[in-house]
DRENMARSE-366388 format. One record per residue (C-alpha): x, z, y; chain; residue number from 1. Coordinates in pm, whole numbers, plus 32768, in hexadecimal, padded with zeros to 4 digits. Layout:
BEGIN
<<X; Z; Y>; A; NUM>;
...
This chain:
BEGIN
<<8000; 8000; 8000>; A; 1>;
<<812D; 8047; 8100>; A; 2>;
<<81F3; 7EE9; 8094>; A; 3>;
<<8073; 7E41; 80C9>; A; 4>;
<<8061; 7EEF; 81F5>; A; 5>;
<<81B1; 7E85; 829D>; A; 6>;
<<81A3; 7D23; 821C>; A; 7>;
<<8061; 7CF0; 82BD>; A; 8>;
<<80B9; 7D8A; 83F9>; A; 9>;
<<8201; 7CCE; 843D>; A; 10>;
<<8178; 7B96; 83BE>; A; 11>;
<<8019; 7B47; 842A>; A; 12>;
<<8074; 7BA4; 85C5>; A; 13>;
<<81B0; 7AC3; 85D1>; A; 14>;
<<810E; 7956; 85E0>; A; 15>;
<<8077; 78D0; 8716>; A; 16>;
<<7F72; 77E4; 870F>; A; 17>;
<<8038; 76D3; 86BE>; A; 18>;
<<80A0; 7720; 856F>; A; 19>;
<<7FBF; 777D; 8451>; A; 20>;
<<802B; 78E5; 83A8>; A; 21>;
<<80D8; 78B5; 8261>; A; 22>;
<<7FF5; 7A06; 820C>; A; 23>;
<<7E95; 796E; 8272>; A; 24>;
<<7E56; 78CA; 8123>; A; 25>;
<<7E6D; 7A03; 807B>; A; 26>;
<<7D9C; 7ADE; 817B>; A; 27>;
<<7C68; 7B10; 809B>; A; 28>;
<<7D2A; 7B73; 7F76>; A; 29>;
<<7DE6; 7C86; 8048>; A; 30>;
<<7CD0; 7D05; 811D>; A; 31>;
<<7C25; 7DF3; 801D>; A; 32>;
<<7D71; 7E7B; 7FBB>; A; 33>;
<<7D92; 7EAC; 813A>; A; 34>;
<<7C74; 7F49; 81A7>; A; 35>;
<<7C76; 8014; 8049>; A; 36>;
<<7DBB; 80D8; 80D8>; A; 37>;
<<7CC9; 8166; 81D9>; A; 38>;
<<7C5B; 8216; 80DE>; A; 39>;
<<7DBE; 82B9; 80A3>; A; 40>;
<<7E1A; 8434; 8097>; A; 41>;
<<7F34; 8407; 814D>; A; 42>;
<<7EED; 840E; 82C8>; A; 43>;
<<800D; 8315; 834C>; A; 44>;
<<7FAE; 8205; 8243>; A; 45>;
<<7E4E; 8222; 82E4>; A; 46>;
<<7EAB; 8203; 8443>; A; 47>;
<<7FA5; 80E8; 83EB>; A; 48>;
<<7E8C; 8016; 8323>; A; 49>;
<<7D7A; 8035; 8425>; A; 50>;
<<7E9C; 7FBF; 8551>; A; 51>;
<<7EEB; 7EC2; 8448>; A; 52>;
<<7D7B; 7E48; 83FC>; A; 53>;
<<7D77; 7DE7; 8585>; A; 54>;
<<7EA3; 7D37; 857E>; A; 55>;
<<7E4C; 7C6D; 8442>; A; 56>;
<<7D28; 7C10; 84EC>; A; 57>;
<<7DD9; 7B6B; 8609>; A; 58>;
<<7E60; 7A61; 8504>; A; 59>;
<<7E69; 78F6; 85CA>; A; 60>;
<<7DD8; 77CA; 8535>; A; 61>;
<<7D20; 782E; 83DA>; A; 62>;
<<7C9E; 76FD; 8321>; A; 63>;
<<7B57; 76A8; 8306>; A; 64>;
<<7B52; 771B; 8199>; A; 65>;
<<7BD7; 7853; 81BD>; A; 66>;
<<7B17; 78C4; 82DC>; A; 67>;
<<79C0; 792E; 8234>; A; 68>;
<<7A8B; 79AC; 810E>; A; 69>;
<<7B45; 7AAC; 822C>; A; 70>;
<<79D5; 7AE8; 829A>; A; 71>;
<<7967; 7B37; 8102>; A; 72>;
<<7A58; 7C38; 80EE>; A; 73>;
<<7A47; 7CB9; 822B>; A; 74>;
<<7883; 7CED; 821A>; A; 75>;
<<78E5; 7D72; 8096>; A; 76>;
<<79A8; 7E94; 8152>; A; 77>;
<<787A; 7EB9; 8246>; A; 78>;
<<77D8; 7F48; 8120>; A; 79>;
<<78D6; 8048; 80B4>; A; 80>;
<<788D; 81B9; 8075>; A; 81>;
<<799A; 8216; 816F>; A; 82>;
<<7938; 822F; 82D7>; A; 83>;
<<7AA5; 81F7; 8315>; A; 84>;
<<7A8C; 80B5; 82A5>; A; 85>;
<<794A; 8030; 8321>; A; 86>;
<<79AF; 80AC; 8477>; A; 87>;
<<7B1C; 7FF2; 8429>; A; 88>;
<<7A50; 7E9D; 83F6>; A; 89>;
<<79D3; 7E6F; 8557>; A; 90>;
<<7AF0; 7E7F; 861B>; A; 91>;
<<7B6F; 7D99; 851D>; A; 92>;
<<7A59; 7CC4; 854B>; A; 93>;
<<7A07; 7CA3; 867F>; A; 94>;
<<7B77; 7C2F; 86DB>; A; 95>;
<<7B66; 7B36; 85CE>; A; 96>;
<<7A26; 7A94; 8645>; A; 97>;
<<7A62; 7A76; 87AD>; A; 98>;
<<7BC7; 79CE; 8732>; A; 99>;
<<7B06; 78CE; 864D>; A; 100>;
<<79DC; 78D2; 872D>; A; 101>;
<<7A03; 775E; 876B>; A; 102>;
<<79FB; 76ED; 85F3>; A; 103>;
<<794F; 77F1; 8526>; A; 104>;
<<7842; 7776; 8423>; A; 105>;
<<76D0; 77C3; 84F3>; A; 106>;
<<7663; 7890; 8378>; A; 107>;
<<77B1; 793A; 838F>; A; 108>;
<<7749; 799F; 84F1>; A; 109>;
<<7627; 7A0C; 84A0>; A; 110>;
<<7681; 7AF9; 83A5>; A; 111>;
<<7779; 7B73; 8493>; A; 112>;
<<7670; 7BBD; 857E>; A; 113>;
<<758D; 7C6D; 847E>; A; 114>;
<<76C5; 7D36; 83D8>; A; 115>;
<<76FF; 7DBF; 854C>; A; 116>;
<<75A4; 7E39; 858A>; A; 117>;
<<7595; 7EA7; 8443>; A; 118>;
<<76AE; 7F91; 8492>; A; 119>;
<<762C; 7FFE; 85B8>; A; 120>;
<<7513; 80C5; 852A>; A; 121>;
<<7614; 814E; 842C>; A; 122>;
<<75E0; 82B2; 83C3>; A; 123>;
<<7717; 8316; 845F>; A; 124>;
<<7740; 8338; 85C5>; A; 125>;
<<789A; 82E4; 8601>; A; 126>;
<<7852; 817B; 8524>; A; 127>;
<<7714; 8156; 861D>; A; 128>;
<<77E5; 819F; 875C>; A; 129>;
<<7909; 809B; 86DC>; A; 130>;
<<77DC; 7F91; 867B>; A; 131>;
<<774A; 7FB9; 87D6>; A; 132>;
<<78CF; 7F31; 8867>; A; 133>;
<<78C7; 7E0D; 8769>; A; 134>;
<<772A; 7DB3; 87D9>; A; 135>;
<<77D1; 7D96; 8930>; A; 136>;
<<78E9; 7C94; 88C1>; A; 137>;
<<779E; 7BDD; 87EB>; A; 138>;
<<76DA; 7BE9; 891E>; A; 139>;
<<77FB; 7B32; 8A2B>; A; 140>;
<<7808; 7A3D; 892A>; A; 141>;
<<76AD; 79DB; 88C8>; A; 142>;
<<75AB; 792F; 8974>; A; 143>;
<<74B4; 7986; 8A44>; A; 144>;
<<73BF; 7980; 8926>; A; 145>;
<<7478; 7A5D; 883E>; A; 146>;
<<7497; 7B55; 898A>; A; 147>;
<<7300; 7B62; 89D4>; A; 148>;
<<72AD; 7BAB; 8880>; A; 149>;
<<73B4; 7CAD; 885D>; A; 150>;
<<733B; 7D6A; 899B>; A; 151>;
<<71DC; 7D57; 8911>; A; 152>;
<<7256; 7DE6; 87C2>; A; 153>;
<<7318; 7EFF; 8855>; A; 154>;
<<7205; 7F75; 8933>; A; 155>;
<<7111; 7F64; 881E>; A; 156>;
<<7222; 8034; 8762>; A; 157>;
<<7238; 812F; 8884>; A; 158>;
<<70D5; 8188; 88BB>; A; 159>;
<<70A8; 81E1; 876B>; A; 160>;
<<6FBC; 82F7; 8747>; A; 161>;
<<703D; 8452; 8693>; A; 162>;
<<6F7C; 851B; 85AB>; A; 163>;
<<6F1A; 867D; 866A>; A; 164>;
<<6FD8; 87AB; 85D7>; A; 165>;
<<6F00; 8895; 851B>; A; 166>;
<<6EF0; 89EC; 8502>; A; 167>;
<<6F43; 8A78; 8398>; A; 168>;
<<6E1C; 8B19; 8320>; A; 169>;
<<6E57; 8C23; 8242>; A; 170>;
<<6D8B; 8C0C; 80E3>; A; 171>;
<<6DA5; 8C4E; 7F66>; A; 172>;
<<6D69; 8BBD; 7E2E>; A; 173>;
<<6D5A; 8A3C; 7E4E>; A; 174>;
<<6CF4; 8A48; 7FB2>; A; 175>;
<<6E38; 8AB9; 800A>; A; 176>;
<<6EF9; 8994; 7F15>; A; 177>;
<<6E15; 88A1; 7FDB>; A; 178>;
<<6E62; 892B; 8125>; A; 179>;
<<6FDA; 8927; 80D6>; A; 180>;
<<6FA4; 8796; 805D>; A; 181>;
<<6F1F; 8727; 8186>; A; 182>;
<<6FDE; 87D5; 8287>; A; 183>;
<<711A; 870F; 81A4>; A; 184>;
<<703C; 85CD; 81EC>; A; 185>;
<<7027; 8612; 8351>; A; 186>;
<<717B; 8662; 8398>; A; 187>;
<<71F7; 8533; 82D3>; A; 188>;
<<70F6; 8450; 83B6>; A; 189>;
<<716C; 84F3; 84CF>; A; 190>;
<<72EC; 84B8; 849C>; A; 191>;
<<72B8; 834A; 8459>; A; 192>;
<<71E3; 8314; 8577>; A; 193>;
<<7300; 83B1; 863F>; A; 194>;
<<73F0; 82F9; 85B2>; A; 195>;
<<72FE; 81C2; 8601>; A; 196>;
<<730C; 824D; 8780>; A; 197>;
<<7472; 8264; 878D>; A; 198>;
<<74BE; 8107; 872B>; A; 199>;
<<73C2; 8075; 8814>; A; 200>;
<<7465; 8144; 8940>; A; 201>;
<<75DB; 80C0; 889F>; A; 202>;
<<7551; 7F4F; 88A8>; A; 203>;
<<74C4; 7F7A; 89DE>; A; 204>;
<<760B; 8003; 8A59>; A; 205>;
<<76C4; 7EDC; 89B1>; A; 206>;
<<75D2; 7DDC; 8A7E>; A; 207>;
<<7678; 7E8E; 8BB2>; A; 208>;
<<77E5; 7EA2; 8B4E>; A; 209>;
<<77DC; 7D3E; 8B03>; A; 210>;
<<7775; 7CE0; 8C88>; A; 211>;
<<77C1; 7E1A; 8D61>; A; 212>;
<<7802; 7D5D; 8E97>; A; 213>;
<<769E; 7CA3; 8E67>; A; 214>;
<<759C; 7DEE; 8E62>; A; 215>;
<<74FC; 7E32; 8F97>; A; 216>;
């Protein structure tokens, strides 16, 4: 994991946009084993791996053919168990779309998009707060279209109503079990309506951050 580590990091930064990376060809193959070091016990092997994950994905010129297979890899580790790494995929993202902006795959873009959002209703709130930064990049380069129906989405997202707390009511016998249920219930609607709040406000925020000079 260190030799993967320092190969990719000298490598992948040290070729302009002129010449292709002798590395880019082999991108998908290493990712997993990349962002899978996040995962590490050892603290400087973590730190090193996410700094290289954002250097790997400035890599000039990938082929046409390798691109979505970079973007396979990188929406499988969207999905991990680790927060770590889901929050490690955005940053990673987001500066590998704006570099291929210009001949990205409109499905592959769309995915993109989806995988972002997705994230930004993630049940952890530092993945959510990293998402909202990567909406921002999706949102200065998308159209107009893509902008509107975000801002409708995130609004919707942001007025979304929350369950009122209940008092416990004491009880025994099975009015008591069925007490403790629901309140369980409740408090379960209640975080993921919160959580749906927070992402709305974060996507709203993102709208924002990508045009601060253009809010009234």
């Amino acid at each position: 994991r260190h030799s993967l580590v320092c190969v990719i990091t000298h490598v992948c930064p040290s070729f302009d946009s002129m010449y292709p990376c002798p590395l880019a060809a082999h991108l998908p193959g290493l990712l997993p084993a990349l962002f899978h070091a996040l995962e590490d016990q050892d603290q400087d092997l973590t730190r090193h791996a996410k700094g290289c994950a954002e250097l790997a994905a400035n890599t000039p010129m990938l082929a046409w053919n390798v691109l979505p297979q970079v973007l396979t890899a990188v929406h499988q580790a969207a999905k991990s168990s680790s927060w770590h790494v889901r929050a490690t995929v955005l940053p990673f993202l987001q500066i590998l779309v704006f570099r291929h902006q210009f001949v990205i795959r409109d499905a592959d873009m769309e995915v993109v998009q989806q995988t972002m959002i997705n994230l930004l209703s993630d049940s952890q709130v530092e993945v959510r707060e990293v998402a909202s930064d990567a909406v921002a990049v999706l949102v200065r380069i998308g159209s107009e279209g893509l902008v509107l129906g975000l801002r409708s989405r995130f609004t919707e997202w942001a007025r979304t109503p929350l369950p009122a707390k209940k008092k416990s009511a004491g009880g025994a016998g099975g009015k008591g079990e069925e007490s403790r249920t629901e309140g369980k219930e409740d408090a379960a609607t209640r975080m993921q309506g919160e959580r749906l709040r927070h992402a709305g406000v974060l996507g709203l925020a993102a709208l924002v951050q990508a045009n601060p000079y253009e809010v009234p």
